[in-house]
Every structure is written in C-alpha cells, then in structure tokens.
C-alpha positions, 0 to 999 in steps of 0.5 A: 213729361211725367205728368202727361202719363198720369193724366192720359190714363185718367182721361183713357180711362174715362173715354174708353168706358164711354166707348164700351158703354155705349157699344155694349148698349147698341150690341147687347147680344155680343158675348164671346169674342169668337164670331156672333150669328146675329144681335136680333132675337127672334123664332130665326137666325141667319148666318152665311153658312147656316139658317136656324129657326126655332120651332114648336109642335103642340098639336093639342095645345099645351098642358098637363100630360100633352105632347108638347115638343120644341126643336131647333132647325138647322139648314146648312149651306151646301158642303157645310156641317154640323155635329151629332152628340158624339162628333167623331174625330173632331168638333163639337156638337150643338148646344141648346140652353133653353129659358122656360116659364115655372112649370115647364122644363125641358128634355134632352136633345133626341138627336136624329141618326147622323152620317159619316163625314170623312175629313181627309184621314179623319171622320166626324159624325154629324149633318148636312143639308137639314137637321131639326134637333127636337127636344120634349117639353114636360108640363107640370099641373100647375102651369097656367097662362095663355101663352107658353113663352120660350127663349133659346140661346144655342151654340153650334160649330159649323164647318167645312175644310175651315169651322166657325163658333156660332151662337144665337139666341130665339124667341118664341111664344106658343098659345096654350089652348090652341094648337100649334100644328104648322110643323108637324111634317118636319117633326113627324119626318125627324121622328123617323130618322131617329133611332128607335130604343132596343132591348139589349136582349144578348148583344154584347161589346168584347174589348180586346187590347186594340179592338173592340168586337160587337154582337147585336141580336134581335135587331128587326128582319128589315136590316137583316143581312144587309150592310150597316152603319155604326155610331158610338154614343161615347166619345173617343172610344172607337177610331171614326176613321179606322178600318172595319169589319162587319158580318152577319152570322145568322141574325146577328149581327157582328162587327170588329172596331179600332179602338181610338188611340186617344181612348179618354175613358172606359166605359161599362156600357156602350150605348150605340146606334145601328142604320141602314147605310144610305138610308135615312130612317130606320135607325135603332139604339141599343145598349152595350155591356161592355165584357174584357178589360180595357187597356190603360188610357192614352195619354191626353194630346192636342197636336198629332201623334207625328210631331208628339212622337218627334218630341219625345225623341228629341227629348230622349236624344238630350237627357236630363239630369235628375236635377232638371226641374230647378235647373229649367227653373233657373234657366227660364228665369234667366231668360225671363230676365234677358228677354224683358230686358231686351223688349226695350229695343222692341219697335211697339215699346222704344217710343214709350221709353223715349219719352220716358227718360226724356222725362228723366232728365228733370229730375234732379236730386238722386233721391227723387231718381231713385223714387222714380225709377222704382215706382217705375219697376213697381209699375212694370212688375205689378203690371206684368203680375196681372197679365200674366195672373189673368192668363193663368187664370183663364186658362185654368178656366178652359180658355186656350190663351198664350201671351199677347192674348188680350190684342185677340179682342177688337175692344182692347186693340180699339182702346189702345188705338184710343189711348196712343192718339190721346198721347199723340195729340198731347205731345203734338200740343193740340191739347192740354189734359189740364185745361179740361180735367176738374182741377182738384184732380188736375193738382192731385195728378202733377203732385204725386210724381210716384204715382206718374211714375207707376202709371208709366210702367203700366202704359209701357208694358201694356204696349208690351205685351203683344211682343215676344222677345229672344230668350222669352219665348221658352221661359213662358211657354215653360211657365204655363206649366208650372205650379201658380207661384212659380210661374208668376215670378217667371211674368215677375222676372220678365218685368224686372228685366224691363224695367232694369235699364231704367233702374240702373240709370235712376241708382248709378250717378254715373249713368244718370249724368250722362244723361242729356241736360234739360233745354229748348230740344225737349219740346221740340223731342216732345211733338217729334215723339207724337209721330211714333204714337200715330204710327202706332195707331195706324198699326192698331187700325190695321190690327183692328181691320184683320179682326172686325173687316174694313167696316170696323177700322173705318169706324174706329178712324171715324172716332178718332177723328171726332174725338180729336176735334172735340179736344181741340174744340175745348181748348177754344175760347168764348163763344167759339168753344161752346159752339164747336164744342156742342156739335163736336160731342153731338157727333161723336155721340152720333157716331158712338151709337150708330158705327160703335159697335162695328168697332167692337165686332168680330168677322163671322167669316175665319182669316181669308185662305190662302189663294191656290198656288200662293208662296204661303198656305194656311196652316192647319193641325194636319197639314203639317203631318201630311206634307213631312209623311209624304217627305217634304220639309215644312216652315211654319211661320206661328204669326199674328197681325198685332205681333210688331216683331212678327211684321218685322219677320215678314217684311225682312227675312222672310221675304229675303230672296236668297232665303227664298231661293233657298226655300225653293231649291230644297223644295221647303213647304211654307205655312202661315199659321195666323193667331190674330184672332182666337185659334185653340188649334194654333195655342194647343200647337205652340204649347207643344213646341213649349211656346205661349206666345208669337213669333215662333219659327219652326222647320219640320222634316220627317225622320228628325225633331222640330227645330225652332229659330230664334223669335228675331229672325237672320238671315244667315240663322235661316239659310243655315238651317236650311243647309241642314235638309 
C-alpha cells in the first residue's frame, strides 16, 4: 500500500502538467483567477455588464507635435457603473496599462466629470451609460513607421448592488500619414464634460477637527448663484455620503464637508472638481491649499465601524493580562495542535488515512515503523510549512487569502479531482501504476519506502487543507497576525497535530500490536477504499460547477472519463492495446484542447443572490450593521462549496427544525456569507472576527459583541445561544 502513493503523484504530476499545458495554451488570456472579459484580443471587448472599445483620434495623422489622443469606451449595461479616479466609499477605478512602439508614450487618463451614485447609506463617484476615458499620446521626433501600433490591457470593476473584476486586453493599429478622424464626436463630446483647469486665485480649504470649509473664487459668471456638485480628487479625505452645506456669499462660492471618518491621509493640497448639477459639461478643477491642522489619522478598517466598536468592547469586557502576547501564543498552539489532531476524524481526510494504516500493517520490525511514521509527520509538517508559508506570502503581496484559499482555483480543484480518481482506480485494480511508468522509476519508487512515506503525508494534508477543524479556527486567525517565525510554527503545530496519531501508533509496540494483522481482508479493503475516493471526486466536480458553471464540470467529467479509459486500454495486451490505446489518447488530446480550458475558467457572473423571501440571503459587509441598527439578531453562516464540514453544517444542524423553529420564533435574520470563490469582503470580515478560514458561525445583536460557535455545529450548542436573545 505504500508504493501506490509515491507512484499516483509521479504520474498526477505529469497528467495534470499536460492538463495545465494544454489549457494555458488554448486560453492564453486567462491571468487572474478572478472573472476574465474575453481571451480575443482586438479594438472590442464584450461582457454582460459592459462594451469596451478602444479608440483613437488623430485627425492630422501621427507625428512630432500632433494631436494624437487614444481613449477607452466604456457602454455600460443599465443600472450598471463604473469608477472615477476617486471612487467614493468604495470600488476602484479603471485601470489602463498601455504597450506602445519606441518613441511613443502615453499621459494620463483626463477623466471626464463623474456623478453622485448613492449605494444605500454610502456614495461613490463614478459613470453610467457612456464613458470614454481619453488619454494623450506624445510623439517623439524620431518616430518613424507606417503604422502607430497600440496594445491595452485594461482593468475595470463594474458594479450594481453586486461588483465584478473585469479585465481585457486591445489591439489597435493607426496610420501614420493619414488621419484618423471616425471619432472625433465622441472624443469632442468627453472634452467638454471634462473639467476645464482653474487658476487658484484665493480659494482656499480650512480643516476644522471633523469638517473641512471651502472658498472658491473666479469661478465663471455661468455657475454663479447656482446649486453645484463637489468631487475630491484625494481618496478618503471627505465623507461621499455625508450631509453638506453650500452658499454663495457674493461670487464665492462656499461649502461645509464631513471629513471621513477612515481619513488615510493629510493633504497640503486638495485638488477638486466643481459642476453644475444635473449637467454634464461645464465642469472646472481647481487646486486647494489646505489651511488648519488635521486631526490625527483613523485607524485603518476593513469591516463596518458597528462591529469594530463591538469588538472592542468585548474586548475591553475581558481584560488581559500584561502577559497576554505569550500566553495567545501558547494557546493558539495548543489549539493548533488539538485541531490538527482532530482533522483526522475530518470526512475529506479519513479515507486517506485509512489506507494509510492499512498500509501499516506490513510493516514489520519496530524500526521500520519508526522510519515511516516519521517520514509520515515530516511529510504532513513539511507540507503544512509551505501552505501556510505560501499564505503568508501572498498575503503580505496584497492578496486578501485565508485558509483552504487554493480550492478558490477551478486548476487545483481539477487537479484534485484528477488525482483522487487516479487513486480510486488504482484501488478499484483497474490499473497498475507499474505496468506503464518506465521501469527504473518503477524500482526507485517501491525501494524507498521513506520517501512513500513522505508523499503520503503530502497527499493527506493537501486534502487537508480545505477543513477547519474545532480549536483551529482562532489559532490561524491569531497566526496571521504574528510575526513570520511565529506563525509558521502555529501551521507547523497543526501538522504535528495531524500527524501524532499516526506517530504515536509507529513508536508505542503497544498500539502498533493492536493493529490488525495482514491477509485476504486487505485487498478486499483495498478496492472498498476506491469508493470513498470517488465520492470525493463527485465533491470535487460539484466544487468545480460552483466556480466555472455546468460547462466546466461537465468538461472535467469528460476528462476523467477518457482519461480512465486510456489507463485501461494500457493494461490490454497485443494488437488491442495498440489500438484502443491510440484512439484513447487521441481523444483525450481532442478534448484537452477543445473543452479544457472550460475546466480552468471562472463564471463572469458573481454566486447567484438569493431569491426574494428565501430562508437564507447573501450576505454583505453592510447587511449585517443594517439589520442589528434596526434591532434584529442576525446569524451568518461564513461558508464555502469545497469546505466538507461546512456541507455537513448544512445538511445537519442547520437545517435541524427545531433550530429553525427557534430561528423564526426570535425572528433571527439569517446570511450566507459564500467564500467558494475569491471574496476580499468575506476575508477582511473573518479577519475581523480573528478567523482565516471556514466555517465560521457567527450570532449579531445590536447592544452586545458578536458570539461565534464552535466550527462543529450541535444543536444543542445553537438553540442555547439562541435562548440567549
């Protein structure tokens, strides 16, 4: 039995490379793991929500000192934005990363005026319908060519009550000698809804310790005495959504502002923009010196100031000690180590065990037990060293990530799907890895027994991973915000915790004889454990349809299937083998290159919203503080597709009726909050609540802290808490 896990990976690790090659290949366009406009490059870009076009306007042709300008189209579905360089209380605003011949560069972005678009209790700036974002090109004397070839890669976040990541890439080639006039209109129009630049003159900003106060002067006679619309350039200086005040006082123009609550900086100047409301042109930018001092900076949060305020407060209600940085330590790591231990009983890691000590039971001599238990632990410590490194390291690159973050990735959910049925069908008997692998590595593999050992405990905490089990849960959340060292010897702790039952049966003769002894039951356990490694590839599947559709899952079915007839076509002999064998790989190449890369996609469309009325709604950062300030309780259910015990959670506890009944009788609000996909939101929430990773269960009453449950739901545990509102 341990031969069957060095020889999997070896062959995993070559198939799943083909895999990867071959949809890398036929999706060369696919570079973020978020959803992709289109693969095509060219002047268009089509989603659902959005056109985007690439223009050009050159009307004397391109060269030294001409007006050449490029600008981005943007037609957006109705009810559907986009962003302005200062995007207001959230989002982000476009992008544009441009590729231009030697002598040719690019300006910045001369963002037309936005408008107010109110979000609930919030307000971002940004567009609707229309937008051409322009952009002007400087020619340099030594540009030669016929032809002035551009390419774009721009990068937009579109929204509506839901916002979606959206990126394409363009192409566009511009004759030199001749002009390019087609979109003059379009550009001439943008021109005027841009704002037109303001000499400063006396207008000033005055800051106050929760306002700020603005003058403009020599603003033209057309705006005077007439109602204006304001928009900061400088991010999180100004509360978008707050309550204002304008006057006019003789021909200037005045106005009280919030300043934001999550100030994050303190400029000496404040470039801003001043328009006619309701208008679309006549817009002019001016620039601010700042007079006064501003307050100290807030704080940088990520959740609402509701729940950091009730935080805080349980916090200050259980004070620590002067010690507590070493004690948190020494508890996490005590849960660290109780959790990993108990990610043994886990449903995604007990098949992968169980073949594991039945492969135990032919090891003989109490060295030889030592030596693969060991190289068990080393494998499963190792293992969860570079998860939990790779973590850390990407999130100290920007990337909001939490535990289980690699099943968020259609490629690594497929290629586990891959690898268990590999397993599965080498404990059905269908193949032998030996009968195919090149025969010197054949006889490497079976004759290193420690290096089968260490494999296993790779294989084990790969299917690991994605749980959370009791006791786990704070330790890693605690662990992200340790210094480097200390948190990858949490990651460490929870290896060790894993792999010390298997240690403990490998040192103590005690255990190890109590362990059954070697006969015929072990091949029939053998194809038996093929079962449980199809179940989980059906989980898999599933996972895979929540994160790239039907298309993908039925694509990756597709796969398997060819692929599991080519392992049984190399274990045919004569004439037959060659035969079946041919068609066999010619048709899983087929299907590599035409359905692969549906594999490895993600849906441009977000997890669909709950339907009206529904018992459970999605969950949002907001939705949470609306519903507690109104004075209802709220459960949040922190899930995800490929989270096992989540799945348990569900199908049990949470849908218990007398849970139920209880939930309605206290009229509790109940939110799924669904983190199968990539959601900053959902990580910056959990990181909140001091949790990196699902399930998390949390109860919210207005007045008091958030109570979180334990990640292995009971019954009992919940109608208890609930008896408490």
């Amino acid at each position: 039995m341990h031969k069957l896990f060095t020889r999997i990976s070896a062959t995993v690790f070559l198939i799943t490379s083909a895999v990867l090659f071959n949809s890398a290949s036929a999706q060369s366009n696919i570079n973020s793991l978020f959803s992709k406009s289109s693969s095509a490059v060219s002047a268009v870009v089509t989603t659902e929500q959005v056109r985007a076009e690439l223009l050009a306007w050159a009307p004397d042709g391109v060269g030294p000192g001409k007006q050449v300008w490029l600008g981005l189209q943007l037609a957006h579905q109705p009810e559907w934005h986009t962003y302005w360089k200062n995007a207001g209380d959230s989002g982000l605003p476009t992008v544009l990363d441009w590729q231009l011949p030697a002598g040719i560069s690019a300006g910045e972005i001369a963002w037309p005026t936005p408008k107010k678009i109110p979000i609930g209790t919030l307000a971002n700036y940004g567009y609707e319908n229309n937008v051409l974002l322009p952009v002007p090109l400087t020619v340099a004397s030594n540009f030669s060519g016929n032809t002035l070839d551009v390419k774009l890669k721009a990068s937009w976040l579109i929204c509506r009550l839901e916002c979606i990541p959206q990126e394409g890439e363009f192409s566009l080639s511009i004759p030199v000698q001749s002009s390019s006039g087609i979109s003059t209109a379009v550009f001439q129009n943008t021109f005027k809804a841009t704002p037109k630049p303001l000499p400063t003159g006396s207008s000033t900003a005055e800051v106050t310790a929760d306002s700020i106060t603005v003058s403009l002067s020599g603003l033209p006679a057309g705006l005077q005495g007439k109602k204006l619309v304001f928009f900061p350039e400088t991010t999180n200086v100004i509360e978008p959504a707050g309550a204002w005040q304008q006057a006019w006082q003789g021909a200037v123009w005045t106005a009280q502002l919030p300043i934001s609550s999550m100030r994050s900086q303190s400029p000496s100047n404040l470039p801003v923009v001043v328009a006619l409301e309701g208008k679309d042109v006549e817009a002019y930018q001016i620039q601010l010196p700042v007079n006064g001092q501003w307050a100290a900076l807030a704080a940088p949060a990520v959740v609402s100031p509701a729940l950091e305020a009730a935080l805080k407060a349980n916090a200050a209600a259980q004070p620590l000690p002067a010690s507590a940085p070493p004690i948190g330590l020494i508890a996490a790591l005590l849960g660290a180590l109780l959790g990993g231990m108990i990610l043994n009983l886990m449903p995604c890691v007990f098949p992968v065990l169980a073949i594991k000590v039945v492969g135990f039971v032919n090891v003989k001599s109490r060295a030889e037990r030592i030596q693969d238990g060991a190289a068990y632990s080393v494998g499963v410590v190792l293992s969860f060293l570079a998860l939990g490194g790779l973590l850390l390291a990407l999130r100290a690159a920007g990337d909001q990530l939490g535990w289980g973050f690699q099943l968020q990735s259609p490629a690594v959910v497929a290629g586990m799907a891959l690898m268990f049925t590999l397993i599965g069908l080498n404990l059905a008997g269908l193949f032998e890895i030996g009968n195919f692998l090149p025969s010197r590595v054949a006889t490497l593999q079976s004759s290193n027994k420690t290096a089968n050992s260490f494999l296993s405990g790779v294989l084990a905490t790969a299917i690991a991973s994605p749980c959370t089990a009791p006791f786990m849960g704070a330790s890693l959340g605690f662990a992200l915000g340790l210094p480097a060292a200390q948190a990858l010897l949490i990651f460490a702790t929870i290896g060790l915790g894993m792999a010390l039952p298997y240690l403990a049966v490998s040192a103590i003769p005690g255990l190890a004889r109590a362990m059954p002894r070697p006969g015929a039951w072990m091949q029939t356990f053998r194809q038996l454990m093929a079962f449980p490694m199809f179940a989980t590839v059906i989980w898999l599947v599933w996972v895979l349809g929540q994160q790239s559709g039907i298309d993908g899952a039925g694509a990756l079915l597709a796969l398997l299937l060819l692929l599991s007839l080519l392992l049984w076509s190399l274990n045919l002999t004569g004439r037959a083998r060659k035969v079946i064998a041919s068609v066999s790989l010619a048709l899983l190449a087929i299907a590599l290159w035409g359905i692969g890369p549906n594999v490895v996609k993600h849906l441009d469309t977000p997890i669909a919203a709950a339907a009206p009325g529904a018992r459970w709604q999605n969950w949002t950062p907001d939705r949470v503080e609306q519903l507690t300030a109104n004075g209802q309780s709220v459960f949040v259910d922190f899930t995800a597709a490929w989270c096992v015990t989540c799945q348990y959670n569900k199908k049990t506890t949470l849908a218990n009726a007398d849970v139920l009944a209880d939930m309605d009788a206290k009229k509790v609000v109940l939110l799924r909050a669904d983190w199968t996909r990539r959601d900053p939101a959902v990580t910056a929430a959990l990181a909140q609540l001091g949790r990196n990773g699902v399930p998390v269960y949390v109860i919210y009453k207005a007045g008091r802290a958030p109570v979180l449950l334990s990640e292995i739901l009971s019954v009992s545990d919940v109608r208890a808490e609930l008896a408490k509102l």
